[in-house]
C-alpha positions in Angstrom: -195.6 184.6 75.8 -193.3 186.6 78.4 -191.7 182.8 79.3 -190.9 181.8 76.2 -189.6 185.5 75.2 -187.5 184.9 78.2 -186.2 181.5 77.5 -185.2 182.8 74.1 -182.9 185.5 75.6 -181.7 182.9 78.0 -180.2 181.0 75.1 -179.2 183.4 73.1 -176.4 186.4 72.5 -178.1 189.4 73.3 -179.5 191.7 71.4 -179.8 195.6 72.1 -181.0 196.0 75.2 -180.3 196.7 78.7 -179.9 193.6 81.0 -179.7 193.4 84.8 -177.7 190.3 85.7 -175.2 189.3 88.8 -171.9 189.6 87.1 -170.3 190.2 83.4 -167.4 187.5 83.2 -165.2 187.6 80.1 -163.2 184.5 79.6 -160.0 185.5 78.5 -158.4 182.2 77.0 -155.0 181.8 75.3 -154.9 181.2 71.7 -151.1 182.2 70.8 -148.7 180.1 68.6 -147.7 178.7 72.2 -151.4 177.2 71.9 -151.7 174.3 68.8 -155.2 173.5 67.3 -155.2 170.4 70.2 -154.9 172.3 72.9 -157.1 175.2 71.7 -159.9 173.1 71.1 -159.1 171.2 75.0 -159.7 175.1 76.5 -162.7 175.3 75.0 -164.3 171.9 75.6 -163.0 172.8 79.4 -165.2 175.6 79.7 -167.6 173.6 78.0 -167.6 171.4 80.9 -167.2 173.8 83.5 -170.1 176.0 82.6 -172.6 173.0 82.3 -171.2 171.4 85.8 -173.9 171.4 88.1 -172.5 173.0 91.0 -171.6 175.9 88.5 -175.0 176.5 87.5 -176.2 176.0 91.3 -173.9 178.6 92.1 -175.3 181.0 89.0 -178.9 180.4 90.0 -178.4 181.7 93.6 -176.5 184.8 92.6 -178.4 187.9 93.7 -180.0 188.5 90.1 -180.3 184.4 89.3 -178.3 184.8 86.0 -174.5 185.8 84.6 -173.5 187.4 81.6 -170.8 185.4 79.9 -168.8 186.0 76.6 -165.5 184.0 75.2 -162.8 186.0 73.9 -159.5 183.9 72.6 -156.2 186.4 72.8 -152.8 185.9 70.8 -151.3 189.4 69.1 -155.0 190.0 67.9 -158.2 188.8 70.1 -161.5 187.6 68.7 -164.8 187.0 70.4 -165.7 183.3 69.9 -168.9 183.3 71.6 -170.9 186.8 72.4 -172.6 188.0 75.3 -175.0 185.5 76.7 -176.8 185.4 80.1 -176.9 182.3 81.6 -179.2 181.5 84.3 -179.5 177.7 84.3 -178.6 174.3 82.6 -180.7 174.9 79.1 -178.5 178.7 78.8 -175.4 177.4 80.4 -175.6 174.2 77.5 -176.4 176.8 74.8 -173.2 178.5 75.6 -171.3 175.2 75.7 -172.7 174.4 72.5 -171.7 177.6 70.2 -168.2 177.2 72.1 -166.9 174.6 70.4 -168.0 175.1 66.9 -165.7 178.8 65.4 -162.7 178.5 64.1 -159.2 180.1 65.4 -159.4 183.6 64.6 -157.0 185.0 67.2 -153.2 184.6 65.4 -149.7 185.5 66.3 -148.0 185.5 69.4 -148.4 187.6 72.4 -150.2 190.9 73.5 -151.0 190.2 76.6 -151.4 194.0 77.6 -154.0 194.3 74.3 -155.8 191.6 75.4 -157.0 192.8 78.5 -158.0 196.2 77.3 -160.1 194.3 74.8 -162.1 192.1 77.4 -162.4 196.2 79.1 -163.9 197.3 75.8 -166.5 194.2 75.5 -167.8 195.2 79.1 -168.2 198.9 78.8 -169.2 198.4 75.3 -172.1 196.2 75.9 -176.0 196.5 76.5 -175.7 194.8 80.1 -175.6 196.1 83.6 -173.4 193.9 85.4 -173.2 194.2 89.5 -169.8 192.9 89.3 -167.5 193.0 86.1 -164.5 190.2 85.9 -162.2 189.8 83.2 -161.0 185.9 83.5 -157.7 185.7 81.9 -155.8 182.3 81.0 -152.1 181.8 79.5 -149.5 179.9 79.5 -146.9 182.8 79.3 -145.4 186.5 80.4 -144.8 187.3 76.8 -145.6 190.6 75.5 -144.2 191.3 72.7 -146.8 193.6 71.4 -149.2 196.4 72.6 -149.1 198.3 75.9 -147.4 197.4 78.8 -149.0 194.1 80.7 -149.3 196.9 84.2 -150.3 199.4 82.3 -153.2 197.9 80.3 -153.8 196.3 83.9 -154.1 199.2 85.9 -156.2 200.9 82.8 -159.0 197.9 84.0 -158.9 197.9 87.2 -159.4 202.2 87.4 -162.6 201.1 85.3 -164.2 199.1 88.7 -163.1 195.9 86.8 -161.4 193.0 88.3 -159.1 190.9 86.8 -158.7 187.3 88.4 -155.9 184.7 86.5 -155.4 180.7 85.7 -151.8 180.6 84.7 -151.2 177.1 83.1 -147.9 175.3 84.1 -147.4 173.4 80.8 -144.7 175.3 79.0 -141.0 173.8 79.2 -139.4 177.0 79.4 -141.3 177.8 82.4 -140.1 175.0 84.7 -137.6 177.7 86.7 -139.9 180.4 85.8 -142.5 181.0 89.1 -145.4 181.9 86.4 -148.5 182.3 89.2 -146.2 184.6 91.3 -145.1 187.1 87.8 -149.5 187.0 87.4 -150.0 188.2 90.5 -147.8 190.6 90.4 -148.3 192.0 86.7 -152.2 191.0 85.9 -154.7 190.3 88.4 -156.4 193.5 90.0 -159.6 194.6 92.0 -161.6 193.2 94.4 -160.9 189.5 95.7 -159.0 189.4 92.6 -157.0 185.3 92.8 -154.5 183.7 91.0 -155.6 179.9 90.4 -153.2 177.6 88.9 -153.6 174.7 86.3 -151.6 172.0 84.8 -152.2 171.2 81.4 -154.9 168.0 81.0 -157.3 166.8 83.0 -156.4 169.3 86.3 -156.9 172.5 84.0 -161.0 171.5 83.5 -161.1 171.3 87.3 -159.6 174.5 88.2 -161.4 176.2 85.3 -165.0 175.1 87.1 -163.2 175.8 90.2 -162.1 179.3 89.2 -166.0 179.9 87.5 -167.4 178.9 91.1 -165.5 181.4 92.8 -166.1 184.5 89.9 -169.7 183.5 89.9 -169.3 184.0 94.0 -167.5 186.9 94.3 -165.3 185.7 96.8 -161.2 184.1 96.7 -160.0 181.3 97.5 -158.4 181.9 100.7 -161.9 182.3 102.2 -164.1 180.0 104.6 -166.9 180.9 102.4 -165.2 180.1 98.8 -163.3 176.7 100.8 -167.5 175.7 102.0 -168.2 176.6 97.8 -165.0 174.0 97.0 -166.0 171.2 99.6 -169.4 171.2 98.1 -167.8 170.8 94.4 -166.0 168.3 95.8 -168.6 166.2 96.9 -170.3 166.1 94.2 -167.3 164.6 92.0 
């Protein structure tokens, strides 16, 4: 009876309790009028993937605790949680989130708060029933637009001061980016905390790959710059 209470947790949002787990990761994706229906449902279906990769769940099931705590939150002038808090701690959990990924309809409309968004994923942390050992905000975007909300630094700092780190995957899509050096304004303006990394994808078939990428490394707790994430990257790699 404890397994199969267990397994039912596993694969499903939470309810009210308290949870130990490795890490509480909120994917921060893009859903702003930059973002068409296309290219909204292509971000999901990418985390899709990346989640369920093997060398992701490998990476989840040797964590310290075994297991993540993972919700989807899509961001445009309002946010809205697509999928709620779910612990993950192996292929059946990690294809249960997959699953209720791709399913909601757009709820996040208008164009950019970028600064609102990140106090949001802040709020579904300390608002939850979970105690994470590490808390990461994971925030995607194809843009430095802010045109509502608090400042972009000021929302960031806010996090940060809260022991939560805030890692980034510009995506170099966006026409009127081309003379626009997009991962260097996200490092400067939004990431924050410890080993906090900008990671960055073109649009297609490259931005699945760095989102597992980017997942490997959260689910670490390292960067990319070190021997230990670049072993974690080889290994991804090889298994291709």
């Amino acid at each position: 009876m404890r397994t199969l209470l267990l397994a039912l947790t596993l694969a499903s949002p939470l309810a009210a309790q308290t949870i130990e787990t490795d890490l509480e990761l909120v994917l921060l994706a893009d859903a702003s009028g930059s973002i068409d229906a296309d290219e909204l449902l292509f971000q999901r279906q990418s985390y899709a993937i990346a989640i369920t990769d093997p060398a992701v769940v490998s990476a989840i099931e040797n964590t310290l605790y075994g297991s993540i705590a993972v919700t989807y939150v899509e961001w445009a002038q309002t946010q809205a949680t697509v999928v709620d808090w779910t612990i993950i701690a192996d292929m059946d959990s990690a294809t249960a989130f997959a699953e209720a990924l791709i399913g909601p309809p757009r709820q996040a409309t208008g164009r950019n708060a970028i600064g609102s968004a990140l106090l949001y994923g802040k709020d579904q942390i300390e608002g939850n029933d979970i105690r994470g050992f590490r808390r990461v905000i994971d925030f995607s975007g194809d843009t430095m637009g802010n045109s509502y909300g608090p400042p972009i630094t000021v929302a960031r700092d806010e996090v940060v001061a809260a022991g939560i780190t805030i890692n980034a995957l510009p995506i170099l899509r966006n026409e009127s980016f081309q003379n626009f050096d997009l991962p260097a304004a996200y490092e400067a303006n939004i990431i924050g905390g410890p080993n906090a990394f900008v990671m960055p994808a073109q649009s297609g078939p490259e931005f699945t790959d760095a989102v597992r990428r980017k997942l490997i490394l959260e689910i670490a707790g390292t960067t990319p710059q070190t021997q230990f994430a670049s072993l974690l990257l080889d290994t991804l790699k090889e298994g291709e």
